[in-house]
C-alpha positions as CSV (number, residue, x, y, z in Angstrom):
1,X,21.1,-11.4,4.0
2,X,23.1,-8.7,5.1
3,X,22.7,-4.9,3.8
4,X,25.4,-4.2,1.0
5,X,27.9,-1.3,2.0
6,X,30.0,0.7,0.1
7,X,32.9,-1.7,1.1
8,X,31.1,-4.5,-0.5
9,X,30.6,-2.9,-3.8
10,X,34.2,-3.9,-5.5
11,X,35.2,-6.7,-7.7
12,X,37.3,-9.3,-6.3
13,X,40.0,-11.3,-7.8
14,X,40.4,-14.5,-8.4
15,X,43.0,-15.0,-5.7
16,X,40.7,-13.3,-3.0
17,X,37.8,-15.3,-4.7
18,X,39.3,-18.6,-4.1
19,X,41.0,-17.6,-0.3
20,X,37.7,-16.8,0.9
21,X,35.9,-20.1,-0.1
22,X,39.0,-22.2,1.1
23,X,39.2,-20.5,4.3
24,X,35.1,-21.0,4.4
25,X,35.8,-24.8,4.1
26,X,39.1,-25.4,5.5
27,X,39.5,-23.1,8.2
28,X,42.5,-21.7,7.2
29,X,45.2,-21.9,4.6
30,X,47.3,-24.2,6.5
31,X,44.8,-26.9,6.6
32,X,44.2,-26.3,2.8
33,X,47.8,-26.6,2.1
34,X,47.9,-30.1,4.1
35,X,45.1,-31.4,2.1
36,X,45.8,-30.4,-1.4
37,X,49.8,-31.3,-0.7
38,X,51.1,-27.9,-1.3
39,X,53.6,-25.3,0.8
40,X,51.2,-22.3,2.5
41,X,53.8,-20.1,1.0
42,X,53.4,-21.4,-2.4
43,X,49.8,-21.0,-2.1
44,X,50.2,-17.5,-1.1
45,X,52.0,-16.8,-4.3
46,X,49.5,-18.5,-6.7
47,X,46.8,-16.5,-5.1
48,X,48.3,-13.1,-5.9
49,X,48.6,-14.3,-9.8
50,X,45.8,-13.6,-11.9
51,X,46.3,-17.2,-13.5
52,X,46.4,-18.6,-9.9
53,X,49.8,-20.5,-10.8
54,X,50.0,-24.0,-11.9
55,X,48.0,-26.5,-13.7
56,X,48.8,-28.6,-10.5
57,X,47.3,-26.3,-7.8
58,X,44.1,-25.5,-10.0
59,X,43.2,-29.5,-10.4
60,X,43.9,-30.4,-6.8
61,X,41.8,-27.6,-6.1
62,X,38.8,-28.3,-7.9
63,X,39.1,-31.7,-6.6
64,X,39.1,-31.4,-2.7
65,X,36.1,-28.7,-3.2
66,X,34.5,-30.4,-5.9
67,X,33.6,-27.8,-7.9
68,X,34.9,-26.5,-11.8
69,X,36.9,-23.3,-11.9
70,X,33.8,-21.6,-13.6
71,X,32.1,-22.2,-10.4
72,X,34.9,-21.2,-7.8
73,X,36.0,-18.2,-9.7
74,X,32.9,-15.7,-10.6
75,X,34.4,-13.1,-13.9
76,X,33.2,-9.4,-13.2
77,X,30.4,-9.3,-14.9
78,X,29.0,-12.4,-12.7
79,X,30.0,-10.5,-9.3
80,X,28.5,-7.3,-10.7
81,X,25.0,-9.0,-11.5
82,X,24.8,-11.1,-8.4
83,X,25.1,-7.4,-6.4
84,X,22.4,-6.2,-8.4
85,X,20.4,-9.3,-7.9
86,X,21.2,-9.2,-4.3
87,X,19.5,-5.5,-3.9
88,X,16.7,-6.3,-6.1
89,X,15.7,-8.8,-3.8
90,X,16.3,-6.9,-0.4
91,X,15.3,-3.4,-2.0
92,X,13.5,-2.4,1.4
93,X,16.5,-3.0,3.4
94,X,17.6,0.3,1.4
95,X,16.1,3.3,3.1
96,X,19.1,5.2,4.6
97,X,20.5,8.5,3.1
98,X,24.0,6.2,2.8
99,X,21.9,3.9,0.6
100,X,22.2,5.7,-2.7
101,X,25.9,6.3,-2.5
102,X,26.3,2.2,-2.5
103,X,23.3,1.7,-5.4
104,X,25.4,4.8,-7.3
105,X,28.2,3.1,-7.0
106,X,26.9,-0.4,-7.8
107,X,25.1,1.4,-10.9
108,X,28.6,3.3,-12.1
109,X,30.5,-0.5,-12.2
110,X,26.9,-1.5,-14.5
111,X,27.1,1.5,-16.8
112,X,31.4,0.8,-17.2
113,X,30.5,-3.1,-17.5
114,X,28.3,-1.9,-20.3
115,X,25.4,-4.1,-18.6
116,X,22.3,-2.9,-19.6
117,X,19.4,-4.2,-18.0
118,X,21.4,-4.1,-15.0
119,X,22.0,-0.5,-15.2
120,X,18.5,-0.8,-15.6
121,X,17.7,-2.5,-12.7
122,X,19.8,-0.3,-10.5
123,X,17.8,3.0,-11.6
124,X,14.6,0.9,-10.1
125,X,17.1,0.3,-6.9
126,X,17.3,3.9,-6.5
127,X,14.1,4.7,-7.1
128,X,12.5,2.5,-4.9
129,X,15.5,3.8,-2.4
130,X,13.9,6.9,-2.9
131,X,10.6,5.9,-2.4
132,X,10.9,4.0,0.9
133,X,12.4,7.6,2.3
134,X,9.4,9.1,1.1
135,X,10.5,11.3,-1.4
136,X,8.1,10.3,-4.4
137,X,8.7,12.7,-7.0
138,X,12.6,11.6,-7.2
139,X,11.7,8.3,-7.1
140,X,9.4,8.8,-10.3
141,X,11.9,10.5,-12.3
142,X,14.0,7.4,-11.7
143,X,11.9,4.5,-12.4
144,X,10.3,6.2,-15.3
145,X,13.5,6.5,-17.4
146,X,14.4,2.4,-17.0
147,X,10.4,2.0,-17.6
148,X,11.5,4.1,-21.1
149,X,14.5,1.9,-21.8
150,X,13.4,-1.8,-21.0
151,X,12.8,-3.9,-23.5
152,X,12.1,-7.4,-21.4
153,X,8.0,-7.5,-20.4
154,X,8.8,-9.0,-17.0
155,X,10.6,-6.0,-15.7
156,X,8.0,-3.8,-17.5
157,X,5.0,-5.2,-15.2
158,X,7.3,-5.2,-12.5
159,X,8.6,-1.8,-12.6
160,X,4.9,0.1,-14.2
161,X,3.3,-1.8,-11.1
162,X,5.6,-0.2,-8.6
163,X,5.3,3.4,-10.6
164,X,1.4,2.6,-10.1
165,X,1.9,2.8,-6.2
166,X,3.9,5.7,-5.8
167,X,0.8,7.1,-7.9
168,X,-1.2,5.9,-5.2
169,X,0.9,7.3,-2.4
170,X,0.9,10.5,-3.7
171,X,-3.0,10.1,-3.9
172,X,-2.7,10.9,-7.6
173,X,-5.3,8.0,-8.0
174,X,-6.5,8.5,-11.7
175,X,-2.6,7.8,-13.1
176,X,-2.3,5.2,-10.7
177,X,-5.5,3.2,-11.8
178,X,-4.0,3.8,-15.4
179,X,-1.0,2.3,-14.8
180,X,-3.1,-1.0,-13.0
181,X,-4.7,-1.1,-16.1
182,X,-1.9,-1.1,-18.4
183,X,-0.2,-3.9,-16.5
184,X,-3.5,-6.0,-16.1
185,X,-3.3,-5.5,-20.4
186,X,0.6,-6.5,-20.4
187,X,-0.3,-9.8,-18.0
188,X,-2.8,-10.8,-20.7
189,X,-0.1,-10.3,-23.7
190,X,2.5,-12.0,-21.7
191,X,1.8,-15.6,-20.1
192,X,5.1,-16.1,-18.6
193,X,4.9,-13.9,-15.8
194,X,5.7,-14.9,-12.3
195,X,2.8,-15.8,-9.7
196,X,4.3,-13.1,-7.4
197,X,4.1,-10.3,-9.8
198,X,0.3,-11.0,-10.6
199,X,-0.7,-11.2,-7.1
200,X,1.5,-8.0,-6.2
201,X,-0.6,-6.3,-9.3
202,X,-4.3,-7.8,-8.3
203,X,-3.1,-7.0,-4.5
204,X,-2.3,-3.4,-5.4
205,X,-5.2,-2.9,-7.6
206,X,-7.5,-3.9,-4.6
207,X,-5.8,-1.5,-2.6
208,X,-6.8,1.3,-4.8
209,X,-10.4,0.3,-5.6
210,X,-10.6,0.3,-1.6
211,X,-9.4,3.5,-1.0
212,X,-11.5,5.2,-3.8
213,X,-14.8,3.8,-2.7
214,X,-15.0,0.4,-5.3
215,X,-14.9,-2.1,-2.3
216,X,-16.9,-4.7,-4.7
217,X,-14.3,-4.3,-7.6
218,X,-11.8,-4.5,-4.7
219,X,-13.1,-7.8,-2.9
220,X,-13.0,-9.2,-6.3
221,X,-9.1,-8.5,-7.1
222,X,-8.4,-9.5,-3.7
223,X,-10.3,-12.9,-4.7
224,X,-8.1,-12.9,-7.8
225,X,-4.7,-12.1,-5.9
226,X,-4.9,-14.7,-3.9
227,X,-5.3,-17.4,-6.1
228,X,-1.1,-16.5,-6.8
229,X,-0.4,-16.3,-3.1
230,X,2.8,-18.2,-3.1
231,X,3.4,-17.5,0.7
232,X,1.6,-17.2,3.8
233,X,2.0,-13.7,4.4
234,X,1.0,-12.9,1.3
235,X,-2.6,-15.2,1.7
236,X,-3.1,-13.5,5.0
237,X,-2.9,-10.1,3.5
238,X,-5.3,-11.1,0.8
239,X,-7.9,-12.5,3.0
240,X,-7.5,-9.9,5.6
241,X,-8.2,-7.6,2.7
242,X,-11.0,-9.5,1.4
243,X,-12.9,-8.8,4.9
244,X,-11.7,-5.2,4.8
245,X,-13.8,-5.0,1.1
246,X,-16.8,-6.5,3.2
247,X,-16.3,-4.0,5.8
248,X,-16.2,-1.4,3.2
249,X,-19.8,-2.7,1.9
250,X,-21.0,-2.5,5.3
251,X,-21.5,-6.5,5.5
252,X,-19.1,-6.7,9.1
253,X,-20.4,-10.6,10.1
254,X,-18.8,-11.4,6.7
255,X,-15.5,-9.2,7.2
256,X,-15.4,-10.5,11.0
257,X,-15.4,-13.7,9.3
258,X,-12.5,-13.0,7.1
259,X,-10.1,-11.0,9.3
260,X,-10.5,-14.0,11.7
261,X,-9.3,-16.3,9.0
262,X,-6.5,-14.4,8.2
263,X,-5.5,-14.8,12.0
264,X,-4.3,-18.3,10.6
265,X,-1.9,-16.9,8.0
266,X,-0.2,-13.9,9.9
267,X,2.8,-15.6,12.4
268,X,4.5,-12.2,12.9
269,X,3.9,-9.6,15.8
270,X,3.7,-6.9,12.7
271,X,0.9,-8.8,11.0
272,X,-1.0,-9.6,13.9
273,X,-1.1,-5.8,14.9
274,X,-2.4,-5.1,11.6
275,X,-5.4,-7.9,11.9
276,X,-6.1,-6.2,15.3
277,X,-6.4,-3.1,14.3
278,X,-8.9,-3.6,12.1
279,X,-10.7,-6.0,14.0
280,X,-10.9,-2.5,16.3
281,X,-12.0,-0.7,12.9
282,X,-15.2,-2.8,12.4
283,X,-16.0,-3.2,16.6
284,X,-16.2,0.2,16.1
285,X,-18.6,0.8,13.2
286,X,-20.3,-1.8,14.9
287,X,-20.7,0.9,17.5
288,X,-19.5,-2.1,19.9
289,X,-16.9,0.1,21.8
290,X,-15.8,-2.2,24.8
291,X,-15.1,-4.6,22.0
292,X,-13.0,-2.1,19.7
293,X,-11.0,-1.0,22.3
294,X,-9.6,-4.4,23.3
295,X,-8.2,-4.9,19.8
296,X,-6.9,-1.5,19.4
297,X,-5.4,-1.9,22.8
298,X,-3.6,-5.3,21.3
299,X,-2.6,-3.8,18.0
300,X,-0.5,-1.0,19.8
301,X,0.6,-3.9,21.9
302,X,1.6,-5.6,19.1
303,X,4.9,-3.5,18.1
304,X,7.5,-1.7,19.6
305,X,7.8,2.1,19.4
306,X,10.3,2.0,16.6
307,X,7.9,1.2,13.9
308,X,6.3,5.1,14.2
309,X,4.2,4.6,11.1
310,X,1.8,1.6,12.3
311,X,1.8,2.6,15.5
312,X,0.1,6.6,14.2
313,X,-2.7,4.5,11.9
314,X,-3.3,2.2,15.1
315,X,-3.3,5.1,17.1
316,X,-6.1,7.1,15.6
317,X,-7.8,4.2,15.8
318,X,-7.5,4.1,19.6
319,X,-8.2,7.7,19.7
320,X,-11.6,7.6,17.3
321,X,-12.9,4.7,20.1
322,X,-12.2,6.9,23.1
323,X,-13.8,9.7,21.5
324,X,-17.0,7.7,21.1
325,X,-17.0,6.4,24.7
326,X,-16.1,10.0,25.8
327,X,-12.7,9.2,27.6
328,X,-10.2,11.1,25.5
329,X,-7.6,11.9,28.2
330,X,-4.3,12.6,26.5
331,X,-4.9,10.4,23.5
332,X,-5.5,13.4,21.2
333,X,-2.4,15.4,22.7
334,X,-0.7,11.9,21.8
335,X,-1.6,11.7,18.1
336,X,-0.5,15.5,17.3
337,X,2.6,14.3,18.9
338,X,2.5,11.7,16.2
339,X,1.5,13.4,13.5
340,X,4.4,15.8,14.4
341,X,6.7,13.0,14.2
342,X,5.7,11.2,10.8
343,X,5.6,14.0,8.6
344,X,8.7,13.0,7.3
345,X,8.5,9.1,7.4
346,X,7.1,7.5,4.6
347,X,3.7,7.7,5.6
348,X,0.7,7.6,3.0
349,X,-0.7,10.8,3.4
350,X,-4.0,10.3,3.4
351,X,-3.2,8.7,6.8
352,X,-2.1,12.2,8.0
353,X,-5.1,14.0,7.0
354,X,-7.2,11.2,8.5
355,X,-5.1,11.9,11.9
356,X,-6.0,15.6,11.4
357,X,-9.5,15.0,11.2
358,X,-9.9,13.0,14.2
359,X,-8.6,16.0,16.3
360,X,-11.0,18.2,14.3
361,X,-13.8,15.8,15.1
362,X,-12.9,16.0,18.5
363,X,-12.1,20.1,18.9
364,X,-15.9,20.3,17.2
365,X,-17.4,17.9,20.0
366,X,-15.6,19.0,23.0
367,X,-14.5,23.0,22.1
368,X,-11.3,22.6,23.3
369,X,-9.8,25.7,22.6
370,X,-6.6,25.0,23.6
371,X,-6.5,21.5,21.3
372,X,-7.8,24.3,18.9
373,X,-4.1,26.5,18.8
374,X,-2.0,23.4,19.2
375,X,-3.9,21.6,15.8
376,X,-3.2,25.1,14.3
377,X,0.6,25.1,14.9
378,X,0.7,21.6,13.5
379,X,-0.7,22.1,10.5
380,X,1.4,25.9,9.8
381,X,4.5,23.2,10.7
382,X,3.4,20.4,8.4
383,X,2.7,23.0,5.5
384,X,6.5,24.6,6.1
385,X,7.9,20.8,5.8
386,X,6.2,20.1,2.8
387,X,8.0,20.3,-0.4
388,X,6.1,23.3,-2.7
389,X,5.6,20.6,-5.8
390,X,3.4,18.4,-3.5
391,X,0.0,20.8,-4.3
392,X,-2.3,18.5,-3.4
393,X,-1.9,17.6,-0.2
394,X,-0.5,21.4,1.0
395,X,-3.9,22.6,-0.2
396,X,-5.5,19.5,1.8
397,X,-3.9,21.3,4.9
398,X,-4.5,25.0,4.0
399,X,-8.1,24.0,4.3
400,X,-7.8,23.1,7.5
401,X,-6.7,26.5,8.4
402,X,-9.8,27.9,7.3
403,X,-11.8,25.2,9.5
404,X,-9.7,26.7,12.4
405,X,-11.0,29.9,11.9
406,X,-14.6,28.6,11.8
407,X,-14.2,26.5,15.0
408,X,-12.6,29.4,16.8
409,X,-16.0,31.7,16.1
410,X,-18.2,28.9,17.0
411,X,-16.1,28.2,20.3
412,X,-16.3,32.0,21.3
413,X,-20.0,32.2,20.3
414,X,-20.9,29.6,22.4
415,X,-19.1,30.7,25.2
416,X,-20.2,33.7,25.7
417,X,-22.9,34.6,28.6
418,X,-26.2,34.7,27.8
């Protein structure tokens, strides 16, 4: 399905309605005309009216498409939902600074339609919009107030589930697992809810548990996710997960085990990366190196340089091997590059402090002084980009600053001559 522009979001009449799905299964008017046993120019004249002419020309054509006017002319409020509809589903497609002009628009023709829940809808548009350029805090204020006005439970799940994970992206973990819970409460009231919202929630919940050290909680909600796993991506991810909890635990025959499994599920280029790259993960705590670096060097294989965000994670994996085998070369001069050029993407960062700390790791091994000063500009630059309101993570980097100073004093201590 194609991206929704500003050009798409306008109501169209019934004449224009009815032009495009005759052209779509005639060809053109002409042939239409011939078939229905009416003059083109006639035609032409019908479809300017807003009754669409005679009694005539409406029967003959509902005949030759074989539909009922209801279905070949859509009223506003139809065209106006099935837009909404339309970027509900795609939502991700939507993460260009254009973007919220068309789901502004789209919500302005909701709020004049006097459609509620689509209104609705729309302000979780835009605040996912929001969220997939990375800028959280907006994208909160949004999705809270149609979390404050919706009344139907579905869309309550839905929509507390997704404020859950910009919780989690933000690394404000506490609200997020709050949030899990009250949706994992709701699912229990509420029965009817859709397979792919229950695996989304145990899915997302596992994801948290794994990144606060609960990997048993998390192999267990991994378990549960995937027993809703409508597709196969979304049973690859589960499993893959479920060997990522065991790796977690420290039992890496049984997560080799899993991730391999999951190999079965992922068809995708994207996917596959992702397998690899943890596949690398465990070779590595394994302390089998020659191993780890064949799968990092496939993961990076795996995608093209346009999708920046995996290829930084995959890259620090690739980095943290070479480190341990002792052949760094430029990888580290790489991954400040990196970090330089993700700041701004949405990247989880926890993910950027981990990248940080592999060049720490490495400045503390090897003394490179000159790795030192660069790691020192790039974190002065990421402070400077980072909006004041995000404390957290600016006092995350200021600390860093302090370890610079440290590192410098050990590196000239050692240095000098006995």
């Amino acid at each position: 399905m194609d991206k929704l522009t500003l050009n798409d979001i306008k109501i169209k009449s019934p004449g224009k309605q009815v032009k495009e799905i005759v052209i779509n299964s005639f060809g053109s008017l002409g042939n239409f005309a011939r078939e229905i046993g009416i003059e083109v120019r006639t035609i032409n004249l019908y479809l300017k009216e807003r009754k669409l002419g005679s009694d005539t020309f409406k029967i003959r054509l509902c005949r030759v498409l074989d539909k009922g006017m209801d279905e070949i002319i859509e009223s506003e409020d139809e065209q106006i939902k099935e837009m909404v509809q339309n970027i509900y589903d795609n939502i991700k497609m939507y993460k260009d600074e254009e973007d919220i002009a068309v789901l502004s628009k789209l919500k302005e023709l909701c709020i004049k339609n006097k459609l509620q829940l689509d209104t609705l809808k729309m302000q979780r548009n835009i605040a996912m919009c929001y969220f997939y350029r990375n800028q959280i805090d907006r994208a909160k204020v949004f999705i809270e107030l149609a979390i404050d006005s919706v009344k139907n439970p579905d869309y309550l799940i839905k929509w507390k589930s997704e404020l859950g994970l910009m919780y989690f992206y933000k690394r404000e973990y506490k609200e997020s697992k709050k949030l899990y819970a009250e949706v994992a409460k709701l699912l229990k009231e509420y029965s009817e809810i859709d397979d792919e919202t229950k695996f989304l929630h145990y899915y997302r919940y596992g994801i948290l548990q794994n990144n606060t050290n609960h990997p048993g909680s998390a192999e267990k909600l991994f378990q549960k996710s995937l027993e809703y796993a409508g597709t196969s991506f979304y049973k690859g991810n589960a499993v893959m997960n479920i060997g990522i909890s065991f790796a977690k635990q420290n039992k890496y025959r049984k997560a080799l085990e899993y991730l391999r499994k999951s190999l079965d599920f992922f068809k995708d280029d994207l996917h596959k990366s992702m397998l690899f790259n943890n596949l690398a993960e465990i070779y590595r705590s394994l302390k089998e190196y020659d191993k780890a670096l064949y799968y990092a060097n496939l993961a990076v294989s795996y995608i093209d340089n346009e999708n920046l965000e995996r290829l930084f994670t995959y890259y620090q994996t690739y980095s943290q091997i070479l480190i341990h085998k002792g052949e760094v070369g430029e990888a580290i001069n790489r991954l400040i590059e990196l970090i330089n050029q993700v700041e701004n993407r949405f990247v989880y960062k926890k993910f950027i402090i981990d990248g940080i700390n592999i060049i720490a790791q490495y400045i503390l091994m090897t003394r490179n002084i000159n790795i030192l000063e660069d790691m020192e500009e790039l974190i002065y630059q990421s402070i400077n980009n980072t909006p004041s309101h995000n404390k957290k993570y600016i006092k995350e980097l200021k600390s860093y600053i302090e370890l610079n100073t440290i590192y410098k004093k050990y590196v000239s201590v050692k240095d000098l001559p006995s």
